[in-house]
VOGU-3710 file (C-alpha; in Angstrom, 3 decimals, decimal comma):
1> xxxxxxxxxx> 0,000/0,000/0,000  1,406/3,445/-0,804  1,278/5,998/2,308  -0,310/9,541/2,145  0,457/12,576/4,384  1,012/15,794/4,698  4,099/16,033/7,108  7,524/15,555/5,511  7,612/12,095/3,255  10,470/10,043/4,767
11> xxxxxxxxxx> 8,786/10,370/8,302  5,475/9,342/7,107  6,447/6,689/4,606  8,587/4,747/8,161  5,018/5,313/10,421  3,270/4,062/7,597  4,701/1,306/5,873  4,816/-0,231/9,559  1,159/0,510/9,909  -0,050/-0,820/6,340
21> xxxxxxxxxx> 2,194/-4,120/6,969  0,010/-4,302/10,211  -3,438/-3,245/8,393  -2,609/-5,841/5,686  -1,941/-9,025/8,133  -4,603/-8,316/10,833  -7,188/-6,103/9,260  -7,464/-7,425/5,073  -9,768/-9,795/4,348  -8,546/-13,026/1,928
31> xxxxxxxxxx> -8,588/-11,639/-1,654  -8,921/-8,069/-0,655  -5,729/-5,785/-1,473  -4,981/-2,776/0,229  -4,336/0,095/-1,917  -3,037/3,325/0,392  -3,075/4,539/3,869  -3,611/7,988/5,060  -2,255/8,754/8,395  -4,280/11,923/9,766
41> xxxxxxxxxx> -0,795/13,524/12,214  -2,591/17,024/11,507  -6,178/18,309/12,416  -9,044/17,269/11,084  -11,907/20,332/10,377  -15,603/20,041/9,120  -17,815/22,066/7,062  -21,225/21,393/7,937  -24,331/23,096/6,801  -22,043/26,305/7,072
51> xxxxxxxxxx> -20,792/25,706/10,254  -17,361/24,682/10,772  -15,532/23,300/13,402  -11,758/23,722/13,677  -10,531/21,659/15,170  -13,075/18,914/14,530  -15,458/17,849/17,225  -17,582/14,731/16,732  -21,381/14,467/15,972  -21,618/10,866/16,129
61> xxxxxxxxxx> -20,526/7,912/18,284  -17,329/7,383/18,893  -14,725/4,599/20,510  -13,108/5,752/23,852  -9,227/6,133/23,131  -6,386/5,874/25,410  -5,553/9,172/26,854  -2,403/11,103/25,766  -0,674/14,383/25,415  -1,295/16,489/22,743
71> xxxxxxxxxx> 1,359/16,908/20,753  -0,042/18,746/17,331  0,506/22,781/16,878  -2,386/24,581/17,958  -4,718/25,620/14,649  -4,424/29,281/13,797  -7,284/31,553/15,694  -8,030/32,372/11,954  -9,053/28,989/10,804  -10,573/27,875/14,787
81> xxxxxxxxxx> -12,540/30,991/14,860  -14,136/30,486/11,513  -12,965/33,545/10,095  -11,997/32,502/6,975  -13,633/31,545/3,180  -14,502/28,223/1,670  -11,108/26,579/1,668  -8,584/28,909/3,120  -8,713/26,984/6,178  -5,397/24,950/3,797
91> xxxxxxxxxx> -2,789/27,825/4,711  -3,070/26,288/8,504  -0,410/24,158/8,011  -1,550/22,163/11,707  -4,593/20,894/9,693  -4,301/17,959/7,195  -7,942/16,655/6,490  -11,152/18,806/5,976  -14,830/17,311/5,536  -17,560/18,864/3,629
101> xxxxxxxxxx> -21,113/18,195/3,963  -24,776/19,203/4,814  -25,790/16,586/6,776  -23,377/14,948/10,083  -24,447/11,751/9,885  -22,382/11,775/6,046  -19,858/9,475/5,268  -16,902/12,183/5,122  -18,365/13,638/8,286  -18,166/9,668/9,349
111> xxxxxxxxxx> -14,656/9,603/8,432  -13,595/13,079/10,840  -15,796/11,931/13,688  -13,180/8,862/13,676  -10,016/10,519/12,197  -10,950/13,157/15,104  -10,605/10,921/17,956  -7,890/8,952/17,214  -5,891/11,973/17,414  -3,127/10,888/15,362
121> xxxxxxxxxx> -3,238/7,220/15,729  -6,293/6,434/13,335  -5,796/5,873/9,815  -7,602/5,995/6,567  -7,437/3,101/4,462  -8,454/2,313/0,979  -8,692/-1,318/-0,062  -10,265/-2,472/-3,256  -13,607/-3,296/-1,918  -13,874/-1,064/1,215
131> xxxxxxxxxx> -12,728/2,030/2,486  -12,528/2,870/6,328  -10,987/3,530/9,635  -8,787/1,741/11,857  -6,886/1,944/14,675  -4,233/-0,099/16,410  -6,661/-2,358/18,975  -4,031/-1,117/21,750  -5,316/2,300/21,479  -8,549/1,931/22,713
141> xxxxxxxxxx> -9,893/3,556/26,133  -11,033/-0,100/27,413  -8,055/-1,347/27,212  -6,098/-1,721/30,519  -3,059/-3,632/29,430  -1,672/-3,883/25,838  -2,302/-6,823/24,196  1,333/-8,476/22,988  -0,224/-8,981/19,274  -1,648/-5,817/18,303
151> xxxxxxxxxx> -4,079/-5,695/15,261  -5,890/-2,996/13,400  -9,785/-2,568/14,136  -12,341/-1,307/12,217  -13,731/2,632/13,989  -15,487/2,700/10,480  -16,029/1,528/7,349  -18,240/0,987/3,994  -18,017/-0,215/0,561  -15,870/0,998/-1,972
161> xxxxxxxxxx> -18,911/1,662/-3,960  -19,693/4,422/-1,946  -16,778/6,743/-3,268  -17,925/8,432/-6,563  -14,493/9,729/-7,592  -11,195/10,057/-6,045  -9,732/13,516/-7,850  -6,927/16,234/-6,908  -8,139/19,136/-5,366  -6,517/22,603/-5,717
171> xxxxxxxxxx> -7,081/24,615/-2,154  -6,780/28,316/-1,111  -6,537/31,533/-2,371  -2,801/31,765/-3,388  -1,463/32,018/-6,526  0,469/28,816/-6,056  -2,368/26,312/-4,697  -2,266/23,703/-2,031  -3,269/20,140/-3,034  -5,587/17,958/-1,752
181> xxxxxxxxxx> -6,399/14,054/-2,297  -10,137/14,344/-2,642  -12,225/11,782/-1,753  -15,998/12,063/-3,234  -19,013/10,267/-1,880  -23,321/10,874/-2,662  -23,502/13,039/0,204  -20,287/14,689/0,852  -16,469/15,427/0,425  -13,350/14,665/2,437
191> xxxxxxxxxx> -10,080/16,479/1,316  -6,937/15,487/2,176  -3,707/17,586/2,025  -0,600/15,563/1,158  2,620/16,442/-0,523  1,907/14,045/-3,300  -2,172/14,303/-3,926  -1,575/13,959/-8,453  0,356/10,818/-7,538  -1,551/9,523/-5,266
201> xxxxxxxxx> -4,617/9,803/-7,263  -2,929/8,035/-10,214  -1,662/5,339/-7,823  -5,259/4,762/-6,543  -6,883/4,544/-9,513  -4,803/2,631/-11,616  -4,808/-0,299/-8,329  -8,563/-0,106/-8,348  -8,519/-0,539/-12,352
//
């Protein structure tokens, strides 16, 4: 699986090819090949029905997660105070993955609630029949010991079927634009910044060919 982020590439391709060799012997299913993984080391925002919320704060129902100390920048008070236009919220380099939508209980909305609480540890993975959200089982809040085999666990998930296009995004109001790997579903959007979003794309869609 190739690994997406926004921080610099050589740190995110070592904490990700560890966690796609762990999503693809605990979490795959036989036959089903995992295609990328998106860690989510930034914030995660949310557009919805004109309101936004920087950083993201659930709707839904969420897993408990192991507490730990925040170790992300704090977001600009531009971008948390919602003083900003459509997708300028991209110049505040602390964020990484923005959901757009009209309704909370949308898949991309889905996708934050879960991205959101992992803080850092959740990631976004694209197989060839599903795409979801998992999380080392060793993270969660109910767990009082670590387990000595971890595995990756579902937080959320759904058929591939529900994407309708995976596309690159330009973001911002710059004259040189920030990219995004956009992810398209029915009833919403989920961009996500990375230093390699036309790349990615191509990767993605030529595995899911």
């Amino acid at each position: 699986m190739i690994i997406g982020d926004r921080i610099p590439y050589d740190f995110g391709k070592g904490v990700g090819q560890e966690t796609a060799a762990l999503t693809a012997k605990t979490w795959l299913n036989p036959g089903e090949a995992g295609v990328a993984t998106f860690s989510c080391f930034g914030h995660v925002g949310s557009t919805v029905a004109d309101t936004h919320r920087a950083p993201h704060v659930p709707f839904g129902e969420v897993h408990s997660m192991r507490p730990q100390q925040e170790w992300r920048p704090l977001p600009t008070s531009v971008v948390s105070e919602g003083r900003f236009l459509g997708d300028e919220w991209v110049h505040d380099p602390s964020f990484s993955v923005w959901a757009y939508a009209s309704s909370p209980d949308a898949h991309a909305v889905r996708i934050a609630d879960h991205l959101a609480s992992g803080a850092g540890d959740s990631w976004l993975v694209i197989t060839n029949r599903r795409i979801g959200v998992v999380i080392d089982n060793n993270r969660l809040g109910d767990v009082t010991e670590p387990a000595e085999d971890s595995f990756m666990i579902s937080l959320w998930e759904v058929p591939l079927a529900a994407v309708t296009r995976f596309s690159p995004a330009p973001l911002g109001k710059q004259s040189t634009p920030e990219w995004a790997f956009r992810i398209g579903f029915n009833d919403s959007t989920l961009d996500i910044v990375l230093l390699n979003p036309q790349e990615m794309v191509e990767y993605v869609l030529a595995a899911l060919r």
